[in-house]
C-alpha atoms as a printed R data frame, in Angstrom:
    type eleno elety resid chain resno       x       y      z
1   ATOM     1    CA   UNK     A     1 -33.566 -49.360 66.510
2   ATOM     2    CA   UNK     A     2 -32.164 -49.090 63.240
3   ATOM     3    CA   UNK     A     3 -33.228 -46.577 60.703
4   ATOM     4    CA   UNK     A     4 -35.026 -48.155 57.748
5   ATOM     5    CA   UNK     A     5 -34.324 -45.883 53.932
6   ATOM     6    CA   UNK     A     6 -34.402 -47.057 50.314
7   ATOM     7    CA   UNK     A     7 -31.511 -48.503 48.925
8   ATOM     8    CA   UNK     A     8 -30.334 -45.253 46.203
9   ATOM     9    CA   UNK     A     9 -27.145 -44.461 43.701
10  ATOM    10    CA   UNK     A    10 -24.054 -44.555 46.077
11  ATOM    11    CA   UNK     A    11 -24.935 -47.784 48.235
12  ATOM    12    CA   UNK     A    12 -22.992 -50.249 45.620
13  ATOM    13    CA   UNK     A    13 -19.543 -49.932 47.975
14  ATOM    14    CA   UNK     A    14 -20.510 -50.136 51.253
15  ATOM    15    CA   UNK     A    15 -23.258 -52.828 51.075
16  ATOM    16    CA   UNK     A    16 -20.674 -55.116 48.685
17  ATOM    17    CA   UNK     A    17 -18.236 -54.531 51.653
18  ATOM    18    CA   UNK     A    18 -20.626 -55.341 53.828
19  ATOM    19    CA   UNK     A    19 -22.228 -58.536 51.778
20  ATOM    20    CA   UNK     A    20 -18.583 -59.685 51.840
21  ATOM    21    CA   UNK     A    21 -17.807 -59.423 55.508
22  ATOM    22    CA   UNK     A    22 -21.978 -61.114 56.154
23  ATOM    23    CA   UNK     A    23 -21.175 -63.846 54.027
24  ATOM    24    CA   UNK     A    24 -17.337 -64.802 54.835
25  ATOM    25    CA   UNK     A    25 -17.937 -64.427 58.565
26  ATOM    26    CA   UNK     A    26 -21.355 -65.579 59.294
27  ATOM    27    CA   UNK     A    27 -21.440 -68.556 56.496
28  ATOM    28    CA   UNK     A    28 -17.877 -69.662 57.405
29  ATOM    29    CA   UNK     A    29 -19.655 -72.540 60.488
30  ATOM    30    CA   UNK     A    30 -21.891 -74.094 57.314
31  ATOM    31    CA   UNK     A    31 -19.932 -73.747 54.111
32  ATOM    32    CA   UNK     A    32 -16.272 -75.075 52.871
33  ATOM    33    CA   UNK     A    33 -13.405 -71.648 52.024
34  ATOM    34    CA   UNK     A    34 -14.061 -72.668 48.503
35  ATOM    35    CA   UNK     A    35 -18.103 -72.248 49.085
36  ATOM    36    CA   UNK     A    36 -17.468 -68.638 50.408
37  ATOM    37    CA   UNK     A    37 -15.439 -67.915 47.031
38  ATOM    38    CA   UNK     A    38 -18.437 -69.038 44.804
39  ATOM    39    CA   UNK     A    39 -20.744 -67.500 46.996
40  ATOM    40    CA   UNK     A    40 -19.027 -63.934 46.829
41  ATOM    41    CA   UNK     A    41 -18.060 -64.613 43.085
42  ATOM    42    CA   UNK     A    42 -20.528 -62.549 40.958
43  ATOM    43    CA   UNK     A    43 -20.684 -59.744 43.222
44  ATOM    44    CA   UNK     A    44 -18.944 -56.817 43.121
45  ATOM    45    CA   UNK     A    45 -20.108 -52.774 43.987
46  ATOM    46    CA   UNK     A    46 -21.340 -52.099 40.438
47  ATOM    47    CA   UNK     A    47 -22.918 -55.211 40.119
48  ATOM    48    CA   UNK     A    48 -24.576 -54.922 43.367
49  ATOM    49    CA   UNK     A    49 -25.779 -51.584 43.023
50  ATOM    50    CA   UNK     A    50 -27.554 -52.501 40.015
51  ATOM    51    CA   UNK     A    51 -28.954 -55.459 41.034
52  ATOM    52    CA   UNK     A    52 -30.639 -53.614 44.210
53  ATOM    53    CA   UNK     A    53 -31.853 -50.451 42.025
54  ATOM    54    CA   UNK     A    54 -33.760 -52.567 39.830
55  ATOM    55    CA   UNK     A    55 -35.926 -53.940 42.650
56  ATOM    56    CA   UNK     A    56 -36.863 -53.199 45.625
57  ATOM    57    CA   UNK     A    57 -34.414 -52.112 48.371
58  ATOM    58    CA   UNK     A    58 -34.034 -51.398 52.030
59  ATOM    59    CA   UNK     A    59 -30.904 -50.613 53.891
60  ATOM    60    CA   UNK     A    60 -30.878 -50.523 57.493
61  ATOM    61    CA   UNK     A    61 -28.702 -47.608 59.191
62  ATOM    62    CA   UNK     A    62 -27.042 -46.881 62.632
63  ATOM    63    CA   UNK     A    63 -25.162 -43.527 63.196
64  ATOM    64    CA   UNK     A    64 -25.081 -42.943 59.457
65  ATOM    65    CA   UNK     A    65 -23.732 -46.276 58.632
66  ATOM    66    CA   UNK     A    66 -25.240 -49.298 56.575
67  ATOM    67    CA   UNK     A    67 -25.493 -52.251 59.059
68  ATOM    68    CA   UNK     A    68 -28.059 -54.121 56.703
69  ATOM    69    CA   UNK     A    69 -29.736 -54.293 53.453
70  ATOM    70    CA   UNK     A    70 -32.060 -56.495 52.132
71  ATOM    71    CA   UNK     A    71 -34.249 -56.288 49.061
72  ATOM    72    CA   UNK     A    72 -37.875 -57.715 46.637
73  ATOM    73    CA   UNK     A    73 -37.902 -58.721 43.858
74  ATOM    74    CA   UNK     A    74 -41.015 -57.632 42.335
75  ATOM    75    CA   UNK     A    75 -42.135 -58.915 39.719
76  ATOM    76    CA   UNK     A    76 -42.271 -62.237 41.702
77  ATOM    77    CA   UNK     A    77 -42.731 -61.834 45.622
78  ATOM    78    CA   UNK     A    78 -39.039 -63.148 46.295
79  ATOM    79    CA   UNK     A    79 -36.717 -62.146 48.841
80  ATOM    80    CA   UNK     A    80 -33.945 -61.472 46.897
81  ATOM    81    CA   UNK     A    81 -31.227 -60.059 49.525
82  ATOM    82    CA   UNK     A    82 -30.826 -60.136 53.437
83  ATOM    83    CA   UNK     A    83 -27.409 -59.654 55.152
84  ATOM    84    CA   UNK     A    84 -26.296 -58.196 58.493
85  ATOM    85    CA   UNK     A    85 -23.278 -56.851 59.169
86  ATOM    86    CA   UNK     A    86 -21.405 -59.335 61.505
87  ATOM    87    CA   UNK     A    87 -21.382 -57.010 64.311
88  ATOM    88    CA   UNK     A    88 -24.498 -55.734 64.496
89  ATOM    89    CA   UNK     A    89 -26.186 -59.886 63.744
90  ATOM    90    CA   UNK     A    90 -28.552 -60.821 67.020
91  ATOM    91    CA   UNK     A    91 -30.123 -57.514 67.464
92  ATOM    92    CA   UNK     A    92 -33.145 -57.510 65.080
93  ATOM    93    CA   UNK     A    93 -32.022 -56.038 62.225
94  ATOM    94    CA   UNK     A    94 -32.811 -58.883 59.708
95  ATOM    95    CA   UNK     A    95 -36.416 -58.779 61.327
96  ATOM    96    CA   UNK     A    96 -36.818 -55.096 60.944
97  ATOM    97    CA   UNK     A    97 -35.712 -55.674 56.941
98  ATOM    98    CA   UNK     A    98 -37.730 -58.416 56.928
99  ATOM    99    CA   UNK     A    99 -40.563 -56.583 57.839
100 ATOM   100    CA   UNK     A   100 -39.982 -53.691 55.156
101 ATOM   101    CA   UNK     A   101 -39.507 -56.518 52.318
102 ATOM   102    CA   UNK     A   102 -42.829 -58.638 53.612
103 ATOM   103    CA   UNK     A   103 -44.826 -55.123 54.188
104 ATOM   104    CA   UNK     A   104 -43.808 -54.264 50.562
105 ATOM   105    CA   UNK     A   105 -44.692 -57.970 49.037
106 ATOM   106    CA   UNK     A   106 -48.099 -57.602 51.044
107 ATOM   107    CA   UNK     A   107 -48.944 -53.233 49.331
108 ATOM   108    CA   UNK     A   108 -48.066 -55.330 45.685
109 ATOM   109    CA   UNK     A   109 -50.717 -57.705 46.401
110 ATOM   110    CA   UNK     A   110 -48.453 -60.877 47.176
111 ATOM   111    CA   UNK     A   111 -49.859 -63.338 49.782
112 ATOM   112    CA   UNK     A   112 -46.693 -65.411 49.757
113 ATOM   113    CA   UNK     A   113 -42.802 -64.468 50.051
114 ATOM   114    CA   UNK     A   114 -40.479 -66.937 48.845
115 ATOM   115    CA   UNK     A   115 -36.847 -66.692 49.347
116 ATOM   116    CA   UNK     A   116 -33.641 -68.724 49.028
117 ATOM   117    CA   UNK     A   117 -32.058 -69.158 52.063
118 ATOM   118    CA   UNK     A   118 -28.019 -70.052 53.257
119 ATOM   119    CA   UNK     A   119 -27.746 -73.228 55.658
120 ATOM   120    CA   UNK     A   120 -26.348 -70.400 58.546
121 ATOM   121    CA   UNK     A   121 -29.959 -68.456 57.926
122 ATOM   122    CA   UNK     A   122 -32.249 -71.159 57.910
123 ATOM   123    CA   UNK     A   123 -32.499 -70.623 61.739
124 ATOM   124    CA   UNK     A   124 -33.190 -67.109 61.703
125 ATOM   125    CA   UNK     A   125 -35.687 -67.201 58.851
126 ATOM   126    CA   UNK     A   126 -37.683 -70.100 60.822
127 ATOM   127    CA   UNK     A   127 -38.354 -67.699 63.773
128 ATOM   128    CA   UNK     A   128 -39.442 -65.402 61.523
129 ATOM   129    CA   UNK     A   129 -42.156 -68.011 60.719
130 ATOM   130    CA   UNK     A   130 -40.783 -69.173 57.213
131 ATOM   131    CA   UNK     A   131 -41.088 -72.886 56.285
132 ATOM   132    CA   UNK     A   132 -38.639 -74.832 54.485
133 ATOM   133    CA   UNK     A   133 -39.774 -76.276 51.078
134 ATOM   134    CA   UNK     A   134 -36.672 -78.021 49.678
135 ATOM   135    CA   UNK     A   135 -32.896 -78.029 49.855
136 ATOM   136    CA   UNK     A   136 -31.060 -78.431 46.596
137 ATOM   137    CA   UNK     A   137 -27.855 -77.070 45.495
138 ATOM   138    CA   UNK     A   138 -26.501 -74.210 43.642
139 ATOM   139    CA   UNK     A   139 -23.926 -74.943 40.698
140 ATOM   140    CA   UNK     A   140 -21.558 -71.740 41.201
141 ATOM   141    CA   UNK     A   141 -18.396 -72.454 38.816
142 ATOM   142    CA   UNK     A   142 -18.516 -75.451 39.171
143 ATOM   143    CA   UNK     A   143 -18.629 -75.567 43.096
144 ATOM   144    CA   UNK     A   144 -22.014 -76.688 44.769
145 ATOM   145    CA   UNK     A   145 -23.337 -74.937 47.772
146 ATOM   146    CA   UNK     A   146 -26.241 -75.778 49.586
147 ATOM   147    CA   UNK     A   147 -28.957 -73.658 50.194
148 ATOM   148    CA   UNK     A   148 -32.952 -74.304 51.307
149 ATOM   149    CA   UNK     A   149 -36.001 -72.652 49.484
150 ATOM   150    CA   UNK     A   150 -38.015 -71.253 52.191
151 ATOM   151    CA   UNK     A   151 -41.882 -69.429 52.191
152 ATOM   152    CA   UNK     A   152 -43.803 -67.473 54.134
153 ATOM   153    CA   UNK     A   153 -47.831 -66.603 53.950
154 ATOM   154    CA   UNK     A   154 -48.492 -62.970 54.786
155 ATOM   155    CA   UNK     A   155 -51.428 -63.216 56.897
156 ATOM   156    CA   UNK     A   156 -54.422 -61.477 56.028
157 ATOM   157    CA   UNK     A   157 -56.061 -61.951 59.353
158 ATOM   158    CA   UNK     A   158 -54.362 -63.123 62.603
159 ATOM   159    CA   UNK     A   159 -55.313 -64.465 66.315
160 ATOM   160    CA   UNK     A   160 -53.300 -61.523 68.275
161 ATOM   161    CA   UNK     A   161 -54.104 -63.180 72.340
162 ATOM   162    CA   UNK     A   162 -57.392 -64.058 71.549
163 ATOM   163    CA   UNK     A   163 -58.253 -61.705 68.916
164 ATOM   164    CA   UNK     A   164 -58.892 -61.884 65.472
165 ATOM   165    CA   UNK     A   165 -57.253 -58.899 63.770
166 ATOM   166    CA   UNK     A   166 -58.125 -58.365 59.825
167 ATOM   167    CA   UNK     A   167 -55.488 -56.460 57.405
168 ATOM   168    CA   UNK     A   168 -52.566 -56.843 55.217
169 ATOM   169    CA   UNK     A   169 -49.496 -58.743 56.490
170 ATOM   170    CA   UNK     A   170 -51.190 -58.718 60.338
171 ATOM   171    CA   UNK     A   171 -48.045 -59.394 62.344
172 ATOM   172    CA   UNK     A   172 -47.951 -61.293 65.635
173 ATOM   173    CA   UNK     A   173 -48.601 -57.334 67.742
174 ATOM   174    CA   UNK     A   174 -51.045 -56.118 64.986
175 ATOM   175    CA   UNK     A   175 -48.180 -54.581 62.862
176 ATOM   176    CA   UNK     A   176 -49.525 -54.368 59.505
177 ATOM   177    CA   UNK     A   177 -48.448 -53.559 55.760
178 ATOM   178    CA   UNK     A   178 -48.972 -49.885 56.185
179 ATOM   179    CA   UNK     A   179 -47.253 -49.742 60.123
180 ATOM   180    CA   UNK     A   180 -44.482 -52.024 61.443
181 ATOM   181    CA   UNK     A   181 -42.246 -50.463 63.559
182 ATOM   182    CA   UNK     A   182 -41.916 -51.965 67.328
183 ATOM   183    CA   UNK     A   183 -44.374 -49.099 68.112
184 ATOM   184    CA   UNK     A   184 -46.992 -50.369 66.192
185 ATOM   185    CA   UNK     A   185 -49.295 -52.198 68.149
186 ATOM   186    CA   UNK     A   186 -52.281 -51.555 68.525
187 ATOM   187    CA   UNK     A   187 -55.545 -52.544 66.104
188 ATOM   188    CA   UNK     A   188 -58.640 -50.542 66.144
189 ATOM   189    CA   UNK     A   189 -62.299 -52.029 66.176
190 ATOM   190    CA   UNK     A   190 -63.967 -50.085 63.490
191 ATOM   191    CA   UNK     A   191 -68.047 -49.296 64.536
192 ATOM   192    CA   UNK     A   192 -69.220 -50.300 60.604
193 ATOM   193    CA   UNK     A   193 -68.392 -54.002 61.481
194 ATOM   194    CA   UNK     A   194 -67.063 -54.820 65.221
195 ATOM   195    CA   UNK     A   195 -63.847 -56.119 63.379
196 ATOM   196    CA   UNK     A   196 -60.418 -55.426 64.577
197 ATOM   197    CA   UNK     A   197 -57.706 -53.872 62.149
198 ATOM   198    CA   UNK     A   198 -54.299 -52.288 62.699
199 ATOM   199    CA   UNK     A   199 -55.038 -48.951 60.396
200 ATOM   200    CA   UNK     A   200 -57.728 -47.237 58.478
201 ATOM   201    CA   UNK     A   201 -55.809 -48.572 55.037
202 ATOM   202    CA   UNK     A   202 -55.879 -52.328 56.362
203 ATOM   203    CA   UNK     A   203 -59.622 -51.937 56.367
204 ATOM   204    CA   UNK     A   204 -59.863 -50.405 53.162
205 ATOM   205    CA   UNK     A   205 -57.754 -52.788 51.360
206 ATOM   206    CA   UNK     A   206 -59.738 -55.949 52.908
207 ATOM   207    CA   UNK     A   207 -63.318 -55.149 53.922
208 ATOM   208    CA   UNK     A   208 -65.925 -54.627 51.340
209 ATOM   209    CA   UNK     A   209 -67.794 -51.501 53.322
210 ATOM   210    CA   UNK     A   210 -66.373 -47.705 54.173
211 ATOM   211    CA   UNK     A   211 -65.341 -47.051 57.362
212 ATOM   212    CA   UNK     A   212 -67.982 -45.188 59.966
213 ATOM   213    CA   UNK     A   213 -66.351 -43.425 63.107
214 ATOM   214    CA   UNK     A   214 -66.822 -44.131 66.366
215 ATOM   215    CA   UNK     A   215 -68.818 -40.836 68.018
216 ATOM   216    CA   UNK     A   216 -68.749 -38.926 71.303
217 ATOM   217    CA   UNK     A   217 -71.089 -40.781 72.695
218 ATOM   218    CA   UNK     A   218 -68.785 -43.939 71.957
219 ATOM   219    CA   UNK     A   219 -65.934 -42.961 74.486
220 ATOM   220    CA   UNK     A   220 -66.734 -46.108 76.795
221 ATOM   221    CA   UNK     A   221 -66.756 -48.650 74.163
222 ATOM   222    CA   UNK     A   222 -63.298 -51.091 73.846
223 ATOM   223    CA   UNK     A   223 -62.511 -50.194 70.603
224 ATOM   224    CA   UNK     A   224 -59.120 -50.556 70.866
225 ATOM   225    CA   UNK     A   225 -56.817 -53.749 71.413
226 ATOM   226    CA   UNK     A   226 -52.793 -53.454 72.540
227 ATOM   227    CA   UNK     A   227 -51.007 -55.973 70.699
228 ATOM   228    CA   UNK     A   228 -48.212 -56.584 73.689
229 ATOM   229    CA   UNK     A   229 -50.676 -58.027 76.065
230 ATOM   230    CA   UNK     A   230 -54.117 -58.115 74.606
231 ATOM   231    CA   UNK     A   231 -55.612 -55.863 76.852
232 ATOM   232    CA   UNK     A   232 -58.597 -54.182 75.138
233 ATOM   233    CA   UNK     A   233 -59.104 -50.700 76.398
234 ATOM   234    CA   UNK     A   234 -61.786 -47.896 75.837
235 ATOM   235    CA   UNK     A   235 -61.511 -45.442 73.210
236 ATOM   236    CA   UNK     A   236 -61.535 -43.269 76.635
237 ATOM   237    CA   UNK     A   237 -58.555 -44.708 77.969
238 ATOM   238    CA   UNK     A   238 -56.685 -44.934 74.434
239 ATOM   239    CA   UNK     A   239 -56.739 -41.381 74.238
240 ATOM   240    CA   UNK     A   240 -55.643 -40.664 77.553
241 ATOM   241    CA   UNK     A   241 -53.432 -43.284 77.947
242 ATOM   242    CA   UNK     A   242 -49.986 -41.076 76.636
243 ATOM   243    CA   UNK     A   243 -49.135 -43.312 74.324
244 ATOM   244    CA   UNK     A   244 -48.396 -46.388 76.457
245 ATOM   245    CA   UNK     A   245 -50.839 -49.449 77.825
246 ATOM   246    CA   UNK     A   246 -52.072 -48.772 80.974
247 ATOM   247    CA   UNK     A   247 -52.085 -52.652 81.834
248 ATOM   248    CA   UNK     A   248 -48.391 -53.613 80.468
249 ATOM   249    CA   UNK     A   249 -46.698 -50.044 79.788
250 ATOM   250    CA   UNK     A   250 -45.967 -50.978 76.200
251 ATOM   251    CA   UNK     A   251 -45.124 -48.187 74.142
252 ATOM   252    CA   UNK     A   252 -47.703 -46.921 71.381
253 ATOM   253    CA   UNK     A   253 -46.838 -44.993 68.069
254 ATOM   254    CA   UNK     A   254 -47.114 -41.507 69.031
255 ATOM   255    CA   UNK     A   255 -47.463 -40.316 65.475
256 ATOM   256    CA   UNK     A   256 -51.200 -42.289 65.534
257 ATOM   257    CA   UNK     A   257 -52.347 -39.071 67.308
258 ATOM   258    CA   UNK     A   258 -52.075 -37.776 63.775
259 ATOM   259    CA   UNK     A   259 -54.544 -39.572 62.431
260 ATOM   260    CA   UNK     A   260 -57.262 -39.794 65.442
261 ATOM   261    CA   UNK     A   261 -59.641 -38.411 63.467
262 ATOM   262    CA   UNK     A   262 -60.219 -40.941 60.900
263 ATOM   263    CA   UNK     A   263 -60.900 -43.366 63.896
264 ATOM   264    CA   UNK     A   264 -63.014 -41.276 65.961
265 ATOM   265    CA   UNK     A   265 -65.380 -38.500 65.788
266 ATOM   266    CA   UNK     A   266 -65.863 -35.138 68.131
267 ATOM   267    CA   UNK     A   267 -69.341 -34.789 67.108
């Protein structure tokens, strides 16, 4: 799994060589030589690095080298930027950035992301549950290419197997806002309300009620849901469990030890 940083001074050259190589290999099935050229016009690494410092940016990295970047505007919930690096395209990496941007949208109190999609991404962006709104054309000197404005709610509760599961930007394993990284999957019945929520900061930001810990005397009660299967185990077996399901042997967040005791009590 990629590595996930802010985009910072320096990027401008690498990510315009990679935009280039995204564009002019991955684009070249849906749009005309002459398409690319507009497409790839306006951007060089100044340019670039400019544009991405004055919003939002994430670049993905493998071995110390950009493989993707991707970026918010926002001031207005858009997806600005997304490109892969040809060889590293099919391996998640636009749905880990995707992630970062939607998690970001969802902390600035944006309940929609809109973005502006190529023909060649439409695909991709549909699995990641976006919906296409319109296609239309972009005049860029004087060359038209086709694109599709795309959307995508941020959920704000979610049916994970059979659960409801309350927070910001729930994703389909309980990732949240606050935690999305394929290790993130678990949500946490809090005792105050019987409710399900990935984190301690998902219930803050949507219930109206402070939290209450579950007690020693509480050990038994299934307080805890895995987001892989749906099994819902006891607080018991959470915190024995080593950090992986007991019924599918998917892999929790081992950092969530960290913060066990906003979640449960020893008294």
């Amino acid at each position: 799994m990629a590595l996930i940083r802010r985009a910072r001074l320096g990027d401008g050259g690498p990510l315009c060589d990679l935009f280039f190589r995204s564009v002019n290999v991955l684009g070249a099935g849906d749009y005309s030589p002459d398409q690319l050229a507009a497409w790839t016009s306006r951007i060089n690494p100044e340019r670039l690095e400019r544009r991405l410092l004055s919003t939002v940016a994430f670049v993905a990295e493998e071995n110390g080298r950009p493989v993707g970047f991707g970026s918010l505007d926002p001031a207005h919930g858009e997806l600005d930027f997304l490109y892969v690096h040809p060889e590293s395209a099919g391996r998640g990496l636009g749905r880990q950035l995707a992630e970062a941007i939607e998690a970001e949208a969802a902390l600035r109190g944006f309940s929609e992301v809109h973005l502006t999609a190529s023909l060649n991404a439409v695909s991709i962006y549909e699995r990641l549950g976006y919906g296409q709104l319109e296609r239309f054309s972009k005049t860029i000197d004087r060359v038209e290419v086709p694109c599709v404005r795309m959307s995508k709610r941020l959920h704000r509760e979610r049916n994970v197997h059979g659960t409801l599961v309350r927070g910001l930007a729930v994703g389909s394993k309980t990732e949240c806002a606050h935690y999305h990284s394929q290790l993130d999957v678990i949500a946490i019945r809090f005792k105050c309300c019987g409710e399900f929520y990935p984190c301690y900061q998902c219930h803050t930001a949507v219930s109206d009620h402070p939290a209450v810990r579950w007690g020693k005397d509480d050990l038994d009660a299934e307080a805890i849901l895995c987001g892989a299967c749906g099994t819902r185990l006891s607080i018991r077996a959470y915190l024995d469990c080593a950090s992986r399901c007991p019924a599918c042997a998917a892999s929790f967040n081992p950092g969530c030890a960290n913060h066990h005791t906003l979640y449960f009590s020893s008294k």
